[in-house]
C-alpha positions as CSV (number, residue, x, y, z in Angstrom):
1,X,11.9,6.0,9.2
2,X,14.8,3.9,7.7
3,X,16.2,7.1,5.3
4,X,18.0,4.7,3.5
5,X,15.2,2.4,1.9
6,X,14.6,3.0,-2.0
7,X,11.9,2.5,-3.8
8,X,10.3,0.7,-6.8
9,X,12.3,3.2,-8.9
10,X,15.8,2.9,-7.3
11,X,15.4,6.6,-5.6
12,X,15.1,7.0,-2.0
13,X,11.7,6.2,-0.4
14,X,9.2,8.7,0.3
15,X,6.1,9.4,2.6
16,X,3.3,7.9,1.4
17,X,0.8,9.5,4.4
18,X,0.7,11.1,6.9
19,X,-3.0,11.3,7.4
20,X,-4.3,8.8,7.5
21,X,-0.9,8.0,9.1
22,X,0.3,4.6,7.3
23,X,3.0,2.2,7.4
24,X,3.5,-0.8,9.0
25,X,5.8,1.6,11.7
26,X,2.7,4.1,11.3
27,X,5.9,6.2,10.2
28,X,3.7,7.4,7.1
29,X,5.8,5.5,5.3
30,X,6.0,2.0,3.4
31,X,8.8,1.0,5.7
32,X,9.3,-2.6,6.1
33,X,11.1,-5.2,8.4
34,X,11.5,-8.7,9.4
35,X,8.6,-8.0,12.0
36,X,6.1,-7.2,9.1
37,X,5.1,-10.3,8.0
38,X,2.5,-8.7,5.7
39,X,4.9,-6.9,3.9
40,X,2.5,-3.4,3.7
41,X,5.0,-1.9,1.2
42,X,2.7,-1.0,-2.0
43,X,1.9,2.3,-1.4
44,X,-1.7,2.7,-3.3
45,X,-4.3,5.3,-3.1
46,X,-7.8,3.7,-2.7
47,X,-10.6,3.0,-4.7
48,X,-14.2,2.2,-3.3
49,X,-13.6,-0.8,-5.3
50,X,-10.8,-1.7,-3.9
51,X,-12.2,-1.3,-0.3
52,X,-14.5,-3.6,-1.2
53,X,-12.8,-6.3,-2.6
54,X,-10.3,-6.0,0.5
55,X,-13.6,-6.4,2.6
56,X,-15.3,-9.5,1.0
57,X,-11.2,-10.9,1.7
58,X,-12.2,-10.6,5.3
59,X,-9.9,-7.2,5.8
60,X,-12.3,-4.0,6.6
61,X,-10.3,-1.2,5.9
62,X,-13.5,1.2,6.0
63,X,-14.6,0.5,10.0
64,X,-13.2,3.3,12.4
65,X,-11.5,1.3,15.1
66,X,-10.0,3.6,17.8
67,X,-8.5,1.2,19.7
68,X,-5.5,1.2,17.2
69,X,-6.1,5.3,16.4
70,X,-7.5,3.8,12.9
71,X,-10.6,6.0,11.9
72,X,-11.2,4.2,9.0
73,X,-10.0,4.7,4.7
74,X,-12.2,6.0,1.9
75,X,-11.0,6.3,-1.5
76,X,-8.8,8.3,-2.5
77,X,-7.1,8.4,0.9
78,X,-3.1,6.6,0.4
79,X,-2.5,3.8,2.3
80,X,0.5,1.3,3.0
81,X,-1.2,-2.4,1.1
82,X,0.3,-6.0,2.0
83,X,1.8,-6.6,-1.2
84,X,-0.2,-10.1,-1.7
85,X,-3.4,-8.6,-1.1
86,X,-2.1,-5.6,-3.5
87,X,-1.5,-8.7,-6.0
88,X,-4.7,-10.4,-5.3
89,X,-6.5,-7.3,-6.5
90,X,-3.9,-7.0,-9.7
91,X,-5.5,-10.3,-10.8
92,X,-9.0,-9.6,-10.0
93,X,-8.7,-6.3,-11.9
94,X,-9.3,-4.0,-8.9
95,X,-5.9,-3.2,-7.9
96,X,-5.8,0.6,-7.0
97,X,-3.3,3.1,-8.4
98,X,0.2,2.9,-6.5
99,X,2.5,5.9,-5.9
100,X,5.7,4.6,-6.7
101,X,7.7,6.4,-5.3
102,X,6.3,5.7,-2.3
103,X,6.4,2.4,-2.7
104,X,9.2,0.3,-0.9
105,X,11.8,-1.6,-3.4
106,X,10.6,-5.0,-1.5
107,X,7.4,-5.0,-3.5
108,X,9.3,-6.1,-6.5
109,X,9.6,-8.9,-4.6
110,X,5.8,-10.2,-5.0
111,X,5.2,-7.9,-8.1
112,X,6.9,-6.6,-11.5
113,X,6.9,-3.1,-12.1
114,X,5.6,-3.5,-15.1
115,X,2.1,-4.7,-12.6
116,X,3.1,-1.4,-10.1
117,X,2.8,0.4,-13.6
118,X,-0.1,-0.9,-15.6
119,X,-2.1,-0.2,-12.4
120,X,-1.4,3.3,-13.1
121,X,-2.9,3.5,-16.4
122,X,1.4,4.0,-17.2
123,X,1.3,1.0,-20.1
């Protein structure tokens, strides 16, 4: 884990899960390099809505596959998002909540905190 990366808010970055364990690193943490070309940075705590928007995308987060020690996310389990798909659902109105803290200061890169926010219910 990089204990030097900040988050949306400025403040260091903290664990977003440990299980399921998350992270592009599977550090349980939105930890990010120039290897993750997805960016999974938007720490977010699922919704069965947003499991199955992400699935009609072509991305089944649901599907156990033990191959990669992945047994599958159900809502309310925190998980690291790609911050496009993360966007995507913004605009289709499904975006789940995000735990900013958690949430790498990167993500401010593809969305405002003002989005991170209203997510939230926070404006």
């Amino acid at each position: 884990m990089n204990k030097d990366a900040l988050n949306v808010l400025g403040t260091p970055l903290i664990p977003c899960s440990y299980d399921p364990l998350t992270g592009f690193f599977r550090d349980g943490c939105c930890n990010t390099d120039e290897q993750d070309q997805g960016s999974h940075i938007i720490c977010a705590k699922m919704t069965q809505a947003f499991l199955d928007f992400s699935l009609e995308q072509g991305n089944d987060l649901c599907t156990p596959r033990v191959e990669y020690r992945f047994k599958g996310l159900k809502a309310g389990d925190r998980w690291c998002l790609c911050a496009l798909r993360w966007r995507e659902a913004f605009e289709a109105g499904v975006a789940p909540a995000v735990i900013l803290e958690s949430t790498h200061k990167r993500a401010l890169e593809f969305v405002s905190l003002d989005q991170l926010q209203s997510a939230n219910g926070e404006l």
